[in-house]
C-alpha positions as CSV (number, residue, x, y, z in Angstrom):
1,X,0.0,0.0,0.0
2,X,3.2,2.7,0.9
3,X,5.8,1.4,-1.5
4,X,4.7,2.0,-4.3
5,X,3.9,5.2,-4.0
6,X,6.6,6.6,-1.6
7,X,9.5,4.9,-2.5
8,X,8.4,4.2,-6.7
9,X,11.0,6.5,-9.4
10,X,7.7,6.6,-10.9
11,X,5.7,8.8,-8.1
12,X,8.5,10.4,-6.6
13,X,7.3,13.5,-7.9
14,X,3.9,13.4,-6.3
15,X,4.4,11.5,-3.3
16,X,7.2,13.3,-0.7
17,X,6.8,16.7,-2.6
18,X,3.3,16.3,-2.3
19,X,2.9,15.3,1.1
20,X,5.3,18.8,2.2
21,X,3.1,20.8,0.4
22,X,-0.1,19.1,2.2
23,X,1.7,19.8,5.4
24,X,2.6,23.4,4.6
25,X,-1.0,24.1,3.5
26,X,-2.6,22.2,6.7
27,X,-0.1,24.8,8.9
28,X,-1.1,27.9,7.2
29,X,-5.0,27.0,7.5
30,X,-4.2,26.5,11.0
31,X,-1.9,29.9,11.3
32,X,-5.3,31.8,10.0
33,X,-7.7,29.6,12.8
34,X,-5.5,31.2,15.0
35,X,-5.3,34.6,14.0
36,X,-9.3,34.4,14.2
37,X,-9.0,32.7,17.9
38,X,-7.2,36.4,18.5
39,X,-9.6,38.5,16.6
40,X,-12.3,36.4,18.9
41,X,-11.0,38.2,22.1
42,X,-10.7,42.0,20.1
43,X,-14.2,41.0,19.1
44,X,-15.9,40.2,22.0
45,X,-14.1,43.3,24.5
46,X,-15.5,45.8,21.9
47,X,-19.0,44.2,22.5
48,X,-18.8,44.2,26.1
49,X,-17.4,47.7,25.9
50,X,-20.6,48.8,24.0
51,X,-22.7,47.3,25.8
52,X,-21.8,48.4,29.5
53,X,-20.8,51.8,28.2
54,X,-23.7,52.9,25.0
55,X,-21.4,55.6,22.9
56,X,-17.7,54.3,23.9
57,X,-17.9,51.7,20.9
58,X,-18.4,53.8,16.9
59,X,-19.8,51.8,14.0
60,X,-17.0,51.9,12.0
61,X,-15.3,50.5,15.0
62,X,-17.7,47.5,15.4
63,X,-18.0,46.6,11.3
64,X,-14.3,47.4,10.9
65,X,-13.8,44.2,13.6
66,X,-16.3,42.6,10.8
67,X,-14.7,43.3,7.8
68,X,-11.1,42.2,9.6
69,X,-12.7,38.9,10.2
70,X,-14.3,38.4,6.5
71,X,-11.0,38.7,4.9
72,X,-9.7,35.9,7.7
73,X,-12.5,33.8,6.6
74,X,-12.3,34.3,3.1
75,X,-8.6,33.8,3.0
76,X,-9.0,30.2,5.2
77,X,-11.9,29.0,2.3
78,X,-9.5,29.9,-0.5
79,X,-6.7,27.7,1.0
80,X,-9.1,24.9,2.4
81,X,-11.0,24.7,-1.4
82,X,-7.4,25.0,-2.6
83,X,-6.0,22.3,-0.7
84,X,-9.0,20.0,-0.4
85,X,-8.5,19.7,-4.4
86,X,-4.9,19.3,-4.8
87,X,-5.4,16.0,-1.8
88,X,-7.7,14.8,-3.7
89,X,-5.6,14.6,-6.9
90,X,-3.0,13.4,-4.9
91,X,-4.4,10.7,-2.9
92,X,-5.4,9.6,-6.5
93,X,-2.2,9.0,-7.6
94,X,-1.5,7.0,-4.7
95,X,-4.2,4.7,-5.6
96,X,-2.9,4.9,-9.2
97,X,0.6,3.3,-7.6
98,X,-1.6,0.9,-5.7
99,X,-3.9,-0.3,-8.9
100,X,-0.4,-0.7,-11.3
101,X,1.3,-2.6,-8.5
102,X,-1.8,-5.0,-8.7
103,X,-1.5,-5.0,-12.1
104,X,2.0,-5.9,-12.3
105,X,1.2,-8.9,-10.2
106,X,-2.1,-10.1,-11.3
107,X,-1.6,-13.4,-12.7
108,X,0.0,-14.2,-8.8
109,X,-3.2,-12.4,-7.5
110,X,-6.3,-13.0,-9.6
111,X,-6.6,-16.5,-7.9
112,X,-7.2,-14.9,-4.7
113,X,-10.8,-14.9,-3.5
114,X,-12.6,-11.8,-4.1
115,X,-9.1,-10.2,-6.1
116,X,-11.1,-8.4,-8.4
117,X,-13.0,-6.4,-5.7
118,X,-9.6,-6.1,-3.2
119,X,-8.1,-4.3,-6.6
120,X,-11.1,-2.4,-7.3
121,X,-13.5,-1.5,-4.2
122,X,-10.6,-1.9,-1.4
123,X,-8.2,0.2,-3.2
124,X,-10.4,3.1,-3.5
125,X,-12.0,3.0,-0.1
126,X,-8.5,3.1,1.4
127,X,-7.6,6.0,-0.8
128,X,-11.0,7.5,0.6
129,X,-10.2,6.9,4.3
130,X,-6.6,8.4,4.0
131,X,-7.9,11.3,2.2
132,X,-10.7,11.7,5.2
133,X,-8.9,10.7,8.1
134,X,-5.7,11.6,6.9
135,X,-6.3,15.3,6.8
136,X,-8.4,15.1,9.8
137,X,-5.2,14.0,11.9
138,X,-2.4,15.9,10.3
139,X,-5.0,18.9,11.1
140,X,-5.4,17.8,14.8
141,X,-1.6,17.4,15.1
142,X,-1.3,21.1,13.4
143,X,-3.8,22.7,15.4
144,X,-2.2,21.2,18.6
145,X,1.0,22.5,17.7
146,X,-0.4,25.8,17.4
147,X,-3.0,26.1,20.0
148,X,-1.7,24.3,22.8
149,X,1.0,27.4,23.8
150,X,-1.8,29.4,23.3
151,X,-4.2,27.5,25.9
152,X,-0.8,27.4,27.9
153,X,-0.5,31.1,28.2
154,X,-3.9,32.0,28.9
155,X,-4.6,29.6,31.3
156,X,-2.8,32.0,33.5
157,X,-5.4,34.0,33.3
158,X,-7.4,31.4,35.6
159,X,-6.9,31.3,39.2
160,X,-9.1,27.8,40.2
161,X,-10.5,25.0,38.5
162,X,-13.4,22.7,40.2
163,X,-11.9,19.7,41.7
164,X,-8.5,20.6,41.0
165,X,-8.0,23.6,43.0
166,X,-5.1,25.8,42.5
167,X,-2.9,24.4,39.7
168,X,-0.6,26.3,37.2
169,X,-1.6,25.9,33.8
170,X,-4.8,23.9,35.3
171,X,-7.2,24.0,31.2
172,X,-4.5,22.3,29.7
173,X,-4.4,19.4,31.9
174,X,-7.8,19.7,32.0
175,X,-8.0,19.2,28.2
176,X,-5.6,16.5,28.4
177,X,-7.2,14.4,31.0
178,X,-10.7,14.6,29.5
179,X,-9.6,13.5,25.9
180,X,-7.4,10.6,27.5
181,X,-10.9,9.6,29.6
182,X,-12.5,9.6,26.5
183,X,-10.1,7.9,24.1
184,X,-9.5,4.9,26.8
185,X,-13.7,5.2,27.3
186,X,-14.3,4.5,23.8
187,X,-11.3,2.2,22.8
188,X,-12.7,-0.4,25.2
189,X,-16.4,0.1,24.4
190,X,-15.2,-0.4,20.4
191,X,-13.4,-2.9,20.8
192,X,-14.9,-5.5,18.4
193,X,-16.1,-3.1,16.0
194,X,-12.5,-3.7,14.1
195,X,-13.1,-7.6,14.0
196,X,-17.1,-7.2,13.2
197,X,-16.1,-4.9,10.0
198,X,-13.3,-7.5,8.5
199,X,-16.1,-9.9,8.7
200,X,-18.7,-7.7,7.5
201,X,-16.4,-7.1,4.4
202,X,-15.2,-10.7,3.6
203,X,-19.3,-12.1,3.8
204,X,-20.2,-8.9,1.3
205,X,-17.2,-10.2,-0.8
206,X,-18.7,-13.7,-1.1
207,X,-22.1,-12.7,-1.5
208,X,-21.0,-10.1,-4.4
209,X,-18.6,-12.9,-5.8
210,X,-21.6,-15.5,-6.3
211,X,-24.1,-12.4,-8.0
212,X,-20.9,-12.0,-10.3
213,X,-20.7,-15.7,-11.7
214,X,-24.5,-16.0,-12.1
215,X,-23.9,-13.2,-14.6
216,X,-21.9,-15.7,-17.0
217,X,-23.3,-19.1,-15.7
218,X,-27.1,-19.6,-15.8
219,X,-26.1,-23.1,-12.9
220,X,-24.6,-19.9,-10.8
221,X,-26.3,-17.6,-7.9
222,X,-29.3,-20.1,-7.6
223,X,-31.5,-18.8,-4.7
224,X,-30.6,-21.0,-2.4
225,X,-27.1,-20.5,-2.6
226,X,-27.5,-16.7,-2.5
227,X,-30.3,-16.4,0.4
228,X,-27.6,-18.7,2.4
229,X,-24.7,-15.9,1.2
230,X,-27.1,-12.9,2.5
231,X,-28.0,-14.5,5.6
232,X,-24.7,-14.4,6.8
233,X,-24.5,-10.3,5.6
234,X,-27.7,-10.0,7.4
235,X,-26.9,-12.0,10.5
236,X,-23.3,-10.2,10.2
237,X,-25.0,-6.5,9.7
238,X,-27.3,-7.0,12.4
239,X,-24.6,-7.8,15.0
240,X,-22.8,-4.6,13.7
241,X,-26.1,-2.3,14.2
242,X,-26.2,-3.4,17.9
243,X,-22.7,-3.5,19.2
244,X,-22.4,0.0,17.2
245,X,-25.6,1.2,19.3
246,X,-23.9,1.0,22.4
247,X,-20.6,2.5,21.1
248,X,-22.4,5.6,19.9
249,X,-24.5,6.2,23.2
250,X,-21.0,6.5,25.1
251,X,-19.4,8.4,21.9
252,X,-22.4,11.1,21.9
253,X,-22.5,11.9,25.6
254,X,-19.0,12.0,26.3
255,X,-18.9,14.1,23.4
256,X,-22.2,15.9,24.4
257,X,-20.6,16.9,28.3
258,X,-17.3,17.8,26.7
259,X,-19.8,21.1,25.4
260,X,-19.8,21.9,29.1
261,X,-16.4,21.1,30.0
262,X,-14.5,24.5,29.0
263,X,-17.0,26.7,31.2
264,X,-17.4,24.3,34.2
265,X,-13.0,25.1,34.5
266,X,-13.7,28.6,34.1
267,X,-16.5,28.5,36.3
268,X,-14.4,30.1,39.6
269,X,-12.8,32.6,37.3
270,X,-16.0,33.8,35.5
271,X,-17.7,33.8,38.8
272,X,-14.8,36.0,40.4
273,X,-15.1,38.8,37.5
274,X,-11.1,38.0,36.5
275,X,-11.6,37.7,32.9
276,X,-13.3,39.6,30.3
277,X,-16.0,38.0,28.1
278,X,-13.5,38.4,25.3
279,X,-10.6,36.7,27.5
280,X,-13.4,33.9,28.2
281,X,-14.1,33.5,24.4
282,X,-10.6,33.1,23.5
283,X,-10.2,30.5,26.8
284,X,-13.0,28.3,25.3
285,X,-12.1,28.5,21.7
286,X,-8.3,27.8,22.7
287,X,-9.2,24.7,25.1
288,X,-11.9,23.6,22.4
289,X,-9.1,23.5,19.4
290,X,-6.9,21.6,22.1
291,X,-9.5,19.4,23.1
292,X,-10.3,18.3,20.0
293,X,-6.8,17.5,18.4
294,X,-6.0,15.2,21.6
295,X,-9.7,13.6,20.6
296,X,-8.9,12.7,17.3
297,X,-9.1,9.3,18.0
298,X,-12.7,9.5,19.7
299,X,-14.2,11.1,16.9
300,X,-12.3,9.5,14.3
301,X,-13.3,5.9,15.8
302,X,-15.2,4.9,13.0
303,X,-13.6,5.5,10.5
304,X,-10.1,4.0,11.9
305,X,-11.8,0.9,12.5
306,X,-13.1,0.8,8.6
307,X,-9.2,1.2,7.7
308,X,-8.3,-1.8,10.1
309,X,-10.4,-3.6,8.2
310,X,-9.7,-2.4,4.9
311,X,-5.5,-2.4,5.4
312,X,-6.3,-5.9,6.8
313,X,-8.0,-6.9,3.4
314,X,-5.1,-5.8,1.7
315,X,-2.3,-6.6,3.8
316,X,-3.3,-10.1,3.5
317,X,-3.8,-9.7,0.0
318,X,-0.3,-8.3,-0.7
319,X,1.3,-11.2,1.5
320,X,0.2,-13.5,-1.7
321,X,3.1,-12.0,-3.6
322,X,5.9,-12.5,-1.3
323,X,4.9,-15.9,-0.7
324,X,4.1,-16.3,-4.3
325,X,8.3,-14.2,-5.3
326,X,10.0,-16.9,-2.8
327,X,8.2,-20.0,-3.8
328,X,9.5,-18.9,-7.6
329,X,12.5,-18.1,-6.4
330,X,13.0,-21.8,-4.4
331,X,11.6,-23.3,-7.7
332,X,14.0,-22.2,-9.9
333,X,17.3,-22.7,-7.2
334,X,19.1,-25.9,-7.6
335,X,17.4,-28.4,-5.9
336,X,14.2,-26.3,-5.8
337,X,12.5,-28.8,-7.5
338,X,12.5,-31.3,-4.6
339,X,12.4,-28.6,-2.0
């Protein structure tokens, strides 16, 4: 699935190249989220300004904060429509690698059960997932770069946190702590969902494979045959639905507290009359940037366990030509032939 894309003559243009510029697009998206994080506080004194004293704030004041943050945003959607299309091309090409590595190997391959649809169907969900997940990550990993200095510093700003008490820096562990909860929470909730969708993907393979001879071969797909092929999708499917149920009830609350998380820390601080509302803005976007690079993994859960199965799929499908390049290779040694 990696070699031969990132370590091909043929790709060599696309693949590291590519990946830097993906990264250096992914930082400056994040450089603007934080430059809006700041304009957030600005924002948010001049309103509470204007509010507590009518006539202190002008207009031009107040839209000029407007117009500063529609050039932010319109800037950011240039550079995410920007990037969003050059990943796409470029994840392409990495399934382009993937396909003419098949390719190159098919006669070794096309024995395999369900080859055709491994080539086909895998391929291009796992170029789907990277694309997905993999710019959801290298974003989290971005933005955590970024915004975790920035949580750092104004945490100074708070003086108590509920539970914790006194404690330098106290939103950042705070962050920390309740994405670590959370990512152990759900890991051990989920933990067949990885083994449920290898199995949900090699019954669908079957089933599909049957419908695909009894398209050449009248004797083929009989209805026995294939209502025994779906029962196992639907007996398979229906053991997904449930153990899925219980996985999203602990994924939506825990995700559904985590709202109240950020203003339950600052809850001393607010109370006290410490920090302004714009200070509390930029607290609470800050910690919810933070808090949701270190829970990449709880929101990304799905998904991660649809690439287990999928790089499962074709890991064991790519083993086939190893095995296939030594049993050659002992055939034709002297001796191989009574090896």
């Amino acid at each position: 699935m990696f070699k031969p894309f990132f370590f091909s003559r043929q790709w060599l243009f696309w693949s590291w190249p590519g990946a830097a510029l993906i990264i250096l697009g992914t930082w400056y998206q994040v450089e603007i989220d934080v430059a809006i994080n700041d304009w957030f506080g600005g924002f948010y004194d001049v309103v509470q300004k204007a509010l507590g004293n009518p006539g202190a704030v002008t207009l031009d004041e107040f839209f000029g904060f407007l117009m500063t943050f529609g050039k932010l945003a319109g800037t950011y959607v240039l550079v995410a429509v920007l990037l969003g299309f050059y990943t796409k091309h470029w994840v392409f090409r990495w399934r382009h690698a993937m396909n003419d590595y098949y390719m190159r190997n098919w006669g070794t391959l096309r024995h395999i059960e369900g080859a055709s649809q491994r080539v086909q169907e895998d391929s291009k969900r796992f170029a789907a997932i990277m694309e997905s997940l993999g710019s959801s990550m290298l974003d989290s990993l971005m933005t955590l770069v970024a915004f975790l200095p920035i949580l750092w510093n104004l945490s100074k700003k708070v003086s108590e946190v509920p539970m914790l008490g006194q404690v330098d820096h106290a939103l950042v562990y705070v962050a920390i702590l309740f994405a670590l909860a959370g990512t152990v929470l759900l890991a051990l909730v989920g933990v067949k969902l990885p083994g449920l969708e290898y199995n949900n993907q090699r019954v669908e393979a079957a089933y599909r494979k049957e419908l695909v001879h009894g398209e050449d071969d009248g004797a083929r797909a009989g209805e026995p045959v294939v209502s025994g092929l779906f029962s196992h999708v639907r007996a398979n499917y229906f053991r997904l639905f449930f153990h899925y149920m219980y996985f999203d009830v602990a994924k939506f609350t825990y995700l559904q507290f985590g709202v109240l998380v950020p203003y339950i820390a600052l809850g001393p601080t607010v109370v006290a009359g410490a920090i302004t509302l714009g200070v509390m803005q930029q607290i609470v976007r800050a910690f919810g940037r933070v808090e949701m690079s270190f829970q990449f993994l709880v929101r990304s859960w799905g998904t991660i366990v649809e690439l287990i199965s999928v790089y499962k799929r074709l890991r064991a499908f790519e083993a086939q030509i190893g095995v296939q390049s030594v049993t050659s290779a002992g055939a034709t040694a002297p001796g191989g032939a009574n090896s």
